[in-house]
C-alpha positions, 0 to 999 in steps of 0.5 A: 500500500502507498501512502499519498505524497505531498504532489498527489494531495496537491493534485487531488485538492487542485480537483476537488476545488475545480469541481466545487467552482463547477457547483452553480453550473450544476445548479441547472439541470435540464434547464431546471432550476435546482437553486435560487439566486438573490440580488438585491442590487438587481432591477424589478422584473416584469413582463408587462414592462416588456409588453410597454416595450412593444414586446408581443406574444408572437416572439415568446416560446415555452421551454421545456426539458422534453425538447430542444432549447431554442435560441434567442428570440429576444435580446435588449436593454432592460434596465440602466442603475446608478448609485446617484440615479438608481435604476431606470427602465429606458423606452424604445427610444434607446436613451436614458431621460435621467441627465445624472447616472453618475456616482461611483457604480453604474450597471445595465441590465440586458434581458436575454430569452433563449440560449446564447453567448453574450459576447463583451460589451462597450461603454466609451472604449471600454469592453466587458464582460457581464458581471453576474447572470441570473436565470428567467422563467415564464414566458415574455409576458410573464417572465420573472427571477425564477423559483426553484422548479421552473423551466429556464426561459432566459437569463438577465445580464448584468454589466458594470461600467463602474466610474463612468458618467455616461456615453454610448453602450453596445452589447450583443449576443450569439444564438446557439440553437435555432433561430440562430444569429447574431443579436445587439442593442445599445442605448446612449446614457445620459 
């Protein structure tokens, strides 16, 4: 019998912490949610916002774990928060109408309903990737932050230009199912 060395606890531990970092992914089994993510610093969700929006019924779909994903059929700019202006649900004119989104945090809130790859996002020459995502459910109508249970619809996004006074904001996205391609919006903040 050999006892383990020093390397072979190294490895074994450098293992163990990779799979222990693999434990929110496995939080979504078959596009079920097993755990439920808060985050108080997240914008309201609802799906009559997005109807307000010009949002309709025709563009939303119904997962379910019996079938294929689909892919994005809805990718926009959900929501501009600032630690000066708090947060801000921008019409289809795609500009924010408060003049101070200034303070020393500023995120915007992309929601995405159907699988994809956000890619990074820009804000006056800087690129960044999202901060944080949180799984959605429901239809467009009805989407909301999702309870354990439910089938996962979608994702919201959340990117952080934090120190930024305003400026231009581009993002987009690819589609990896059916309606496959290439998915953006931007907003200019004032």
């Amino acid at each position: 019998m050999k006892i383990f060395t020093k390397p072979y606890l190294l490895l074994i531990a450098l293992m163990l912490s990779f799979f222990s970092g693999m434990s929110t992914a496995a939080d979504i089994e078959a596009g079920v949610v097993k755990v439920v993510q808060k985050d108080e610093s997240l914008p309201e969700i609802s799906g009559a916002r997005l109807s307000i929006l010009g949002v309709s019924e025709k563009v939303s779909s119904t997962f379910s774990t019996k079938a294929a994903a689909s892919g994005i059929s809805y990718y926009e700019i959900y929501a501009v928060g600032s630690s000066d202006a708090g947060w801000e649900y921008p019409s289809a004119l795609q500009s924010t109408t408060i003049n101070d989104h200034g303070g020393s945090q500023l995120s915007i809130a992309i929601i995405q309903y159907g699988y994809g790859n956000p890619n990074q996002a820009t804000m006056n020459g800087i690129s960044n990737s999202y901060s944080s995502s949180f799984v959605l459910c429901g239809t467009l109508a009805t989407i909301h932050y999702c309870n354990a249970g439910e089938t996962v619809t979608g994702w919201l996004y959340k990117f952080d230009f934090n120190g930024q006074q305003g400026g231009n904001f581009v993002t987009s996205s690819n589609s990896t199912a059916s309606p496959f391609g290439y998915w953006s919006d931007s907003i200019y903040i004032l």
